[in-house]
ROFI-169214 format. One record per residue (C-alpha): x negated, y, z negated; residue in three letters; residue number from 1. Coordinates in steps of 0.05 Angstrom, whole numbers, plus 5000, padded with zeros to 4 digits. Layout:
N
X, Y, Z, ALA, NUM
...
//
This chain:
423
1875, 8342, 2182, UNK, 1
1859, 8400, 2232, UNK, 2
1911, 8432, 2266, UNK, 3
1928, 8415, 2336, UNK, 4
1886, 8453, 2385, UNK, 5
1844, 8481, 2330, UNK, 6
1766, 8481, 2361, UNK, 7
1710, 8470, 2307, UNK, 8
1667, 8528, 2299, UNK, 9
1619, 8534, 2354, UNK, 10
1564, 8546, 2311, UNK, 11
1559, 8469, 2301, UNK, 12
1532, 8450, 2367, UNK, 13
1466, 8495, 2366, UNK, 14
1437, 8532, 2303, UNK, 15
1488, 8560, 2261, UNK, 16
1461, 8624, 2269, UNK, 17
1537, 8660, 2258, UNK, 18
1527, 8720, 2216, UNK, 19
1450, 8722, 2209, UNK, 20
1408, 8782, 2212, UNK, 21
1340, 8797, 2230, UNK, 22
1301, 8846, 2271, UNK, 23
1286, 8844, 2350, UNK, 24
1252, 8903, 2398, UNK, 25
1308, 8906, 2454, UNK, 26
1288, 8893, 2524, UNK, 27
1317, 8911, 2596, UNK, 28
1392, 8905, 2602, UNK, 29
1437, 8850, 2625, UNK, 30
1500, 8845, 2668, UNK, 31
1559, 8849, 2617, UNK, 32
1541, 8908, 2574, UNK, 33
1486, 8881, 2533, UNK, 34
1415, 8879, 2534, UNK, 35
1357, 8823, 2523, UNK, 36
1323, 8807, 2465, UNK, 37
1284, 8739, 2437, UNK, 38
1282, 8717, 2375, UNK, 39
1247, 8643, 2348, UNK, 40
1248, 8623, 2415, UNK, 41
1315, 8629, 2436, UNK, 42
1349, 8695, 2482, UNK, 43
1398, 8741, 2443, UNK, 44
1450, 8782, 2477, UNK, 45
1455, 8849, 2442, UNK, 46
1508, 8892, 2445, UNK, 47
1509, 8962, 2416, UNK, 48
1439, 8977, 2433, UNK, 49
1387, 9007, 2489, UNK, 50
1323, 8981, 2521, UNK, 51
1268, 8992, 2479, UNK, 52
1295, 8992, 2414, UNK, 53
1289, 8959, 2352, UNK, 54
1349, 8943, 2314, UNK, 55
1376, 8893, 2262, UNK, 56
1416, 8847, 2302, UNK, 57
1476, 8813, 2272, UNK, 58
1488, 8748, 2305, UNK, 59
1570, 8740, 2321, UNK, 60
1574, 8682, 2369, UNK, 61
1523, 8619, 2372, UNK, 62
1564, 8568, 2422, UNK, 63
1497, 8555, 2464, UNK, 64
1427, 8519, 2448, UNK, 65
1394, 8568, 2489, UNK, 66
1419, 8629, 2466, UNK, 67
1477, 8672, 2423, UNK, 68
1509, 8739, 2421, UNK, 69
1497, 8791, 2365, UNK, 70
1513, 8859, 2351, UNK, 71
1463, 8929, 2332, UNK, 72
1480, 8943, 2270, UNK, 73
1423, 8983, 2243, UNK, 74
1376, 9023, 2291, UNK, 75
1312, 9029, 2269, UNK, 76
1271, 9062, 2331, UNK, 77
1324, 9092, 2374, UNK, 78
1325, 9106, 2439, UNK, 79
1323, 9181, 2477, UNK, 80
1390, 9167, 2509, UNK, 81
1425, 9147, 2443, UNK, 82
1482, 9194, 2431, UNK, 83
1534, 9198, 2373, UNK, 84
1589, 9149, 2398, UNK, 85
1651, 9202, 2426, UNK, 86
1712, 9154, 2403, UNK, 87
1719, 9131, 2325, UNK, 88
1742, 9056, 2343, UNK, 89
1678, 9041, 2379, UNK, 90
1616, 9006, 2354, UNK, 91
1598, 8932, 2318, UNK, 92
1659, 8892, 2304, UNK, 93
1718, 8950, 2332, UNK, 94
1751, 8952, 2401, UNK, 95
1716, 8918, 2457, UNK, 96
1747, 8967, 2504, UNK, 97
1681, 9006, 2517, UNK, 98
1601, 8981, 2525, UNK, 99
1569, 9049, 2523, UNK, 100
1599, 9097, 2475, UNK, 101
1527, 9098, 2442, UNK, 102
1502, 9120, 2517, UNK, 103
1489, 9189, 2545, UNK, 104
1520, 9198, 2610, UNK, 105
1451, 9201, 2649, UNK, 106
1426, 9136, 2612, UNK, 107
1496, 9099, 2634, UNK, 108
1486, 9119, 2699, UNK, 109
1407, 9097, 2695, UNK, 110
1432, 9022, 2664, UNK, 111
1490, 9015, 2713, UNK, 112
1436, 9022, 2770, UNK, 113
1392, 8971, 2742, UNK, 114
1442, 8923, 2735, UNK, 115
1458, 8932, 2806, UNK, 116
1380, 8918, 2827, UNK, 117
1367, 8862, 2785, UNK, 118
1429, 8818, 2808, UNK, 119
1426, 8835, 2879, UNK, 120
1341, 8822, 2873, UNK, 121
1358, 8752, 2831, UNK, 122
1422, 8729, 2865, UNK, 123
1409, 8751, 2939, UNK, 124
1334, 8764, 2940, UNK, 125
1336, 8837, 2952, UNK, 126
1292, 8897, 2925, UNK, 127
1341, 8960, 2943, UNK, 128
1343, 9018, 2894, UNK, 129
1400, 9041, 2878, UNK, 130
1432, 9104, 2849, UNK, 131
1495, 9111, 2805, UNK, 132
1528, 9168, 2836, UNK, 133
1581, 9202, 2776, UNK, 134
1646, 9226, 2792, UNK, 135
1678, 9294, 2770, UNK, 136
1700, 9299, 2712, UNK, 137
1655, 9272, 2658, UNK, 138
1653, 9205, 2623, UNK, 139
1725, 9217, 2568, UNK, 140
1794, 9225, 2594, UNK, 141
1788, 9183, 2658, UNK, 142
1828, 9122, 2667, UNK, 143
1888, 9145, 2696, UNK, 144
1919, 9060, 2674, UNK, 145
1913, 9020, 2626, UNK, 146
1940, 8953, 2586, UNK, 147
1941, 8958, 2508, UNK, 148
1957, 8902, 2475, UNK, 149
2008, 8899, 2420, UNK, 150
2005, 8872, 2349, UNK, 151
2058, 8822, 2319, UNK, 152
2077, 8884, 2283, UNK, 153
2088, 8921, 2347, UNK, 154
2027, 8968, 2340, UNK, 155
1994, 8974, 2404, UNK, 156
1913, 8981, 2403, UNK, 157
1855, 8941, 2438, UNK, 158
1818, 8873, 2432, UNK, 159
1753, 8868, 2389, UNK, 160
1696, 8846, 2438, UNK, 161
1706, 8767, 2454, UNK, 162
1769, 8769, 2411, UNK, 163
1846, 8766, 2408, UNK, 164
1843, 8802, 2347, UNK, 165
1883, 8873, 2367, UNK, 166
1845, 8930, 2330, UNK, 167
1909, 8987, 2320, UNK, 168
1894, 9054, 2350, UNK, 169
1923, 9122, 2355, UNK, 170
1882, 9146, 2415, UNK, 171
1836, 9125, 2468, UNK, 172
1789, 9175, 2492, UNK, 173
1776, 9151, 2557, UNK, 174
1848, 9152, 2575, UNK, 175
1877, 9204, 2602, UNK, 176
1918, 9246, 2552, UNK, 177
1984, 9234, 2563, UNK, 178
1981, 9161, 2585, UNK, 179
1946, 9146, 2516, UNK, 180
2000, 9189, 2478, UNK, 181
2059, 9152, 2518, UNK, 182
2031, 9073, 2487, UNK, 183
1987, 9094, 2428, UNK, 184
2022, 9119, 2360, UNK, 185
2093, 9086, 2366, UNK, 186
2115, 9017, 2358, UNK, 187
2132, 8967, 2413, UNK, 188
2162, 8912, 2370, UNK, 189
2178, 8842, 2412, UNK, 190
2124, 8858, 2464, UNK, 191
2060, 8828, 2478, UNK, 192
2029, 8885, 2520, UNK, 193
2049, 8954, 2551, UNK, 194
2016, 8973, 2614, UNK, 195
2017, 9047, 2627, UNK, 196
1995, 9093, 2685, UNK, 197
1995, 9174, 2701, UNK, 198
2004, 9188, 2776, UNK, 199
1988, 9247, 2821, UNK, 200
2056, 9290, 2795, UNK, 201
2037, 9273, 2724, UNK, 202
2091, 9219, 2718, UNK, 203
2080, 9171, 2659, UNK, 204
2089, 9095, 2670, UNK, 205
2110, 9046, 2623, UNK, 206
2114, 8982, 2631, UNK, 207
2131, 8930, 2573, UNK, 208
2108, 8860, 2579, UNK, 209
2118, 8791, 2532, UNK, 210
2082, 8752, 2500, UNK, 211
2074, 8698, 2564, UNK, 212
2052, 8765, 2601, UNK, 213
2119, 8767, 2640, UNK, 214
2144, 8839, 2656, UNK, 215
2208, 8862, 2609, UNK, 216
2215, 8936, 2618, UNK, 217
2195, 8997, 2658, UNK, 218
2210, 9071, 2641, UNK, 219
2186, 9132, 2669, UNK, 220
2161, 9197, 2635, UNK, 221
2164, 9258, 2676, UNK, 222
2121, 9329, 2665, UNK, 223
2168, 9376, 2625, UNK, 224
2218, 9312, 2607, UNK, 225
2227, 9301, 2531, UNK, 226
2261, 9217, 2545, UNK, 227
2234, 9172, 2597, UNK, 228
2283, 9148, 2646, UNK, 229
2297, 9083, 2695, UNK, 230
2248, 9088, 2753, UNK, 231
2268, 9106, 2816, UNK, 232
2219, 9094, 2877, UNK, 233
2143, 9083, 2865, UNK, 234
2092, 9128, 2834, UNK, 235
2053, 9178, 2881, UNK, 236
1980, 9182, 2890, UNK, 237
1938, 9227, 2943, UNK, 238
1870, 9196, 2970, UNK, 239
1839, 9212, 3038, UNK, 240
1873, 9271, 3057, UNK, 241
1942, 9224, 3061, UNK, 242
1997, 9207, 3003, UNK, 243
2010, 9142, 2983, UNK, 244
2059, 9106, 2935, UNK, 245
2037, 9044, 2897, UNK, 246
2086, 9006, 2843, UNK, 247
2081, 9057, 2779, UNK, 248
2042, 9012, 2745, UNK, 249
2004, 8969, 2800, UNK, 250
1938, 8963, 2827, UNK, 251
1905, 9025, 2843, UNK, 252
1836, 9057, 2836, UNK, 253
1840, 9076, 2756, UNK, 254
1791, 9137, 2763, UNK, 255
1827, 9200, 2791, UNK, 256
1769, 9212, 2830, UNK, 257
1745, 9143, 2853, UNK, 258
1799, 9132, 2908, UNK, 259
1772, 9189, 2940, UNK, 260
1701, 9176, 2934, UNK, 261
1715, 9102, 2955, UNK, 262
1750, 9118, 3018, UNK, 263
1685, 9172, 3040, UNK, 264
1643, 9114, 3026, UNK, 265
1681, 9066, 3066, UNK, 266
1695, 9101, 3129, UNK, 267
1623, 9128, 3133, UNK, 268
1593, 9052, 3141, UNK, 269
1656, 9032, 3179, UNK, 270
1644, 9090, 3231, UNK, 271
1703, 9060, 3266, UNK, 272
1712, 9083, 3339, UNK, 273
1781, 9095, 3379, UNK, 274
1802, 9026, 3407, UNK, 275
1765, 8987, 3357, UNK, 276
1796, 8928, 3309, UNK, 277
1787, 8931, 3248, UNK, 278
1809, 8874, 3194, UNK, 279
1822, 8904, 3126, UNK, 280
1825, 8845, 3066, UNK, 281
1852, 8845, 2994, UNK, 282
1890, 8916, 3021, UNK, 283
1935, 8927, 2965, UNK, 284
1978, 8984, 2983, UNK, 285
1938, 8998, 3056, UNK, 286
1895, 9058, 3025, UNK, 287
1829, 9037, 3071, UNK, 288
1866, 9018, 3124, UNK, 289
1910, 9067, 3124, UNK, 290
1850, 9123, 3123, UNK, 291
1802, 9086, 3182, UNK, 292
1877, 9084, 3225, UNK, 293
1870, 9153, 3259, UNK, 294
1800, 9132, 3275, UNK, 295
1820, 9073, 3315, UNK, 296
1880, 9109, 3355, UNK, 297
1926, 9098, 3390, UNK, 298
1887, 9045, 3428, UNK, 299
1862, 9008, 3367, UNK, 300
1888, 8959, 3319, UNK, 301
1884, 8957, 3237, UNK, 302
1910, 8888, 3203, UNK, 303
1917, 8893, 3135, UNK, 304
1921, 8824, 3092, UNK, 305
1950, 8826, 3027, UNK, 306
1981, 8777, 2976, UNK, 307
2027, 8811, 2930, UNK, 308
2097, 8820, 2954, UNK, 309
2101, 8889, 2927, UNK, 310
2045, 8912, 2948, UNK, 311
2053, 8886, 3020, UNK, 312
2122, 8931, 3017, UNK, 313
2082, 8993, 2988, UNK, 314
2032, 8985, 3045, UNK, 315
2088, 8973, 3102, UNK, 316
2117, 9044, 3073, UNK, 317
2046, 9075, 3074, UNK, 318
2030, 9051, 3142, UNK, 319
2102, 9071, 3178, UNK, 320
2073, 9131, 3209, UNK, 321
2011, 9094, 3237, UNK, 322
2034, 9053, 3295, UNK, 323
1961, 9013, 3301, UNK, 324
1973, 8981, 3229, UNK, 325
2006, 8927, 3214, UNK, 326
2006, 8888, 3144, UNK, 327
2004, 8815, 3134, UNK, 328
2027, 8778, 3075, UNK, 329
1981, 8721, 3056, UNK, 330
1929, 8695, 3010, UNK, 331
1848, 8708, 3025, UNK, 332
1822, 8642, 3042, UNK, 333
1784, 8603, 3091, UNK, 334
1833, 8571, 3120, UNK, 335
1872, 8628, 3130, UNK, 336
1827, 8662, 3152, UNK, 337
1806, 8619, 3211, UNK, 338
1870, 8620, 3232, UNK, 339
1885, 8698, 3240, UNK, 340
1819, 8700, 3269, UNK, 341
1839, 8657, 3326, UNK, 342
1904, 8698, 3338, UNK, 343
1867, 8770, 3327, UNK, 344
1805, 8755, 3365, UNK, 345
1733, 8781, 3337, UNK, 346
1745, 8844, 3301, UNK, 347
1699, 8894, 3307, UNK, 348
1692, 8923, 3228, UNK, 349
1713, 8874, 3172, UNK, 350
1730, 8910, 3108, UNK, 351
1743, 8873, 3041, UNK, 352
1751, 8895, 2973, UNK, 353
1759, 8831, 2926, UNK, 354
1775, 8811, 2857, UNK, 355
1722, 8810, 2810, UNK, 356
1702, 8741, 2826, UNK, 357
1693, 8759, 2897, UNK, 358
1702, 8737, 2959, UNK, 359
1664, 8663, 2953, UNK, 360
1619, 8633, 2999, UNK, 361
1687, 8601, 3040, UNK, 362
1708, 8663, 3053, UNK, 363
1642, 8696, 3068, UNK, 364
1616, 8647, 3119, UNK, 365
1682, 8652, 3164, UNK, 366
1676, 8724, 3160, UNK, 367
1616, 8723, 3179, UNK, 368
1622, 8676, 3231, UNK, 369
1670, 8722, 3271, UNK, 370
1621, 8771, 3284, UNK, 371
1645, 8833, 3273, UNK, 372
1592, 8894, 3287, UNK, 373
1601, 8922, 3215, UNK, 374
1627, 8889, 3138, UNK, 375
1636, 8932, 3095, UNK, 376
1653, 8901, 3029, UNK, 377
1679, 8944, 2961, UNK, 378
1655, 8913, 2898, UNK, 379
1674, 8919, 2835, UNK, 380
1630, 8869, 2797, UNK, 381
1554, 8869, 2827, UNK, 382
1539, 8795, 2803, UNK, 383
1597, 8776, 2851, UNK, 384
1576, 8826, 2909, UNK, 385
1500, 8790, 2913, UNK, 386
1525, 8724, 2924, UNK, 387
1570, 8736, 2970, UNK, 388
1510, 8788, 3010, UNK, 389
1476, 8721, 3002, UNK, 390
1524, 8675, 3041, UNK, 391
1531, 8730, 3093, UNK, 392
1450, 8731, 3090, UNK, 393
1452, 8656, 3112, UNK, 394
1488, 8675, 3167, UNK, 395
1457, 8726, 3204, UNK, 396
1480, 8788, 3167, UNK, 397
1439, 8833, 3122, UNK, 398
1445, 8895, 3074, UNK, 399
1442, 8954, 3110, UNK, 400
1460, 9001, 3066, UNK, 401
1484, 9010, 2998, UNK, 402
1525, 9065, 2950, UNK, 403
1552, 9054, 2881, UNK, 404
1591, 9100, 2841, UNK, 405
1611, 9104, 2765, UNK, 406
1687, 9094, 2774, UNK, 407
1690, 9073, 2692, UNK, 408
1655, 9112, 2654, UNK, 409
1634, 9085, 2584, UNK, 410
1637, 9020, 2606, UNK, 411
1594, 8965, 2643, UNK, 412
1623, 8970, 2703, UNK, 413
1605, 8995, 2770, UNK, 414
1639, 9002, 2838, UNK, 415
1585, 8991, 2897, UNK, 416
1603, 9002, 2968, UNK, 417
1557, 8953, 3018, UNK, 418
1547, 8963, 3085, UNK, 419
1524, 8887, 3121, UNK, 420
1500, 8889, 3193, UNK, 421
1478, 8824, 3246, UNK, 422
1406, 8830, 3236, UNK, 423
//
């Protein structure tokens, strides 16, 4: 008898392949931080490797007839922008925390643009090149928050690729210094997680969470301080020329430099002028609303929408000084939607920075429909950004202009910035 829940290895419903090797040339890379390769007729996802190359692939998930997932383990015609991975824990079978590691900076930045091009050219039918601008600071020692999970044991570390399994660490390169130090190295016994995050003063965040995922405790480290203490008030962050306060460890732009860099980007497409509306969606804690407010004036109006209770209260505190913003509570949906529309009127610059999954058609065809003179939508997952260009596409609107910037270094991902326009 199997237990309850149990699922039968995948590798029953297609060709067992689960641990094979064998030798593929690598070619062009994928969205998710692996690149193509074929192999008796079927696609294989390959992590751990580079266009071009030719590796031994080790084959570590086969749950599809069409294709399976394997890892490099033995290059045997490398790549020019190979490098000697940076962080111990990375490579076939460790953490799952980084794509990359075995990427030069310039090549990450090279891959992150074609992954950009090919979804927006296969999901919205656009040829656009695109550049991978880098922020300062180089590719280690960047993310500013994090989530570690914890071990039964109470060691904290990161998931294997695809996995539960919690590989134990005692440092994180990419994270900066003394966030990693604050989690990594100690034991957090009866947790399931520990979220952690380094503000603008160089206050250290922790935040302790169960197994469920439910928050337990919170404790501050300050610069100079030898024992965290209870927090008191929110963590401080500077973006735009303005300061802001989020919750210490909620939602804000994880590269020290990408808040910056994202709010340039933004108010250059939304080129908002005094008197103009402008709708500002998903706003977290108001920070592009806040910055295109002066540009509006006195005359104008900025409505920021915003789900999460605390950060609706970090934005209202953000805001106070700006008379022309206001921030709703509410969920991001069509229905909604509609109806603020038909209390607001037709805003003049729509500006939307989503979840990973997007937007969603819903959403993007009542946007669209209101006709505002400028969208300018913040992306953090490209796949998501072209299908949502599409549904705007169908309705009038086209990509005018686009910038993406390597806000996680190391990694996959990419932050664009789009710029859609009534054709």
């Amino acid at each position: 008898m199997r237990p309850k829940n149990r699922r039968r290895p995948q590798s029953d419903k297609s060709g067992g392949w689960v641990g094979r090797r064998f030798e593929v040339t690598v070619g062009p890379v994928a969205h998710g931080g692996h690149c193509v390769a074929r192999h008796e007729g079927r696609v294989v996802f390959v992590r751990h490797t580079l266009p071009g190359e030719r590796v031994v692939v080790e084959v570590t998930e086969d749950r599809q007839k069409g294709f399976c997932r394997a890892d490099a383990v033995e290059v045997l015609e490398a790549s020019p922008d190979r490098v000697e991975r940076p962080c111990p824990y990375s490579g076939p079978g460790k953490c799952g925390g980084c794509d990359w590691q075995h990427v030069g900076h310039e090549g990450q930045l090279r891959l992150k643009a074609a992954v950009v091009r090919e979804q927006l050219s296969r999901l919205a039918g656009i040829d656009l090149p695109v550049v991978v601008e880098p922020l300062p600071g180089g590719p280690l020692r960047w993310r500013s928050r994090a989530r570690f999970a914890v071990e039964r044991t109470g060691e904290p570390g990161l998931r294997r690729h695809r996995s539960h399994d919690v590989v134990v660490l005692d440092d994180c390169p990419i994270t900066v210094e003394p966030a990693a130090r604050a989690v990594l190295g100690r034991r957090w016994l009866d947790s399931g997680a520990v979220d952690v995050a380094i503000d603008s003063a160089g206050a250290v965040t922790t935040t302790t969470l169960d197994r469920r995922g439910r928050p337990q405790e919170t404790s501050v480290l300050r610069p100079g301080a030898e024992v965290p203490e209870e927090p008191a008030g929110r963590a401080q962050r500077s973006a735009g020329g303005r300061d802001w306060e989020v919750e210490g460890t909620g939602f804000w732009q994880v590269h020290p430099a990408a808040a910056d860099a994202l709010v340039a980007a933004v108010s250059e497409f939304a080129a908002v002028q005094p008197g103009e509306t402008v709708l500002d969606l998903y706003a977290g804690a108001g920070l592009f609303g806040g910055a295109l407010a002066p540009g509006v004036g006195a005359g104008g109006r900025v409505v920021c929408v915003e789900s999460d209770e605390a950060a609706c209260a970090a934005a209202d505190a953000n805001l106070a000084d700006l008379p022309q913003a206001e921030v709703w509570q509410g969920d991001v949906d069509a229905a909604g939607l509609t109806e603020l529309l038909g209390d607001l009127g037709r805003p003049d610059v729509v500006v939307l920075d989503p979840p990973r999954a997007g937007a969603g058609q819903d959403v993007s065809r009542v946007l669209a429909g209101a006709g505002a003179r400028a969208v300018v939508y913040v992306a953090c997952d490209p796949a998501s950004l072209a299908r949502d260009v599409a549904a705007f596409a169908d309705a009038g609107y086209r990509l005018q202009a686009l910038r993406a910037f390597d806000c996680f270094p190391m990694t996959a991902h990419v932050e664009c910035v789009a710029l859609l326009a009534q054709a």
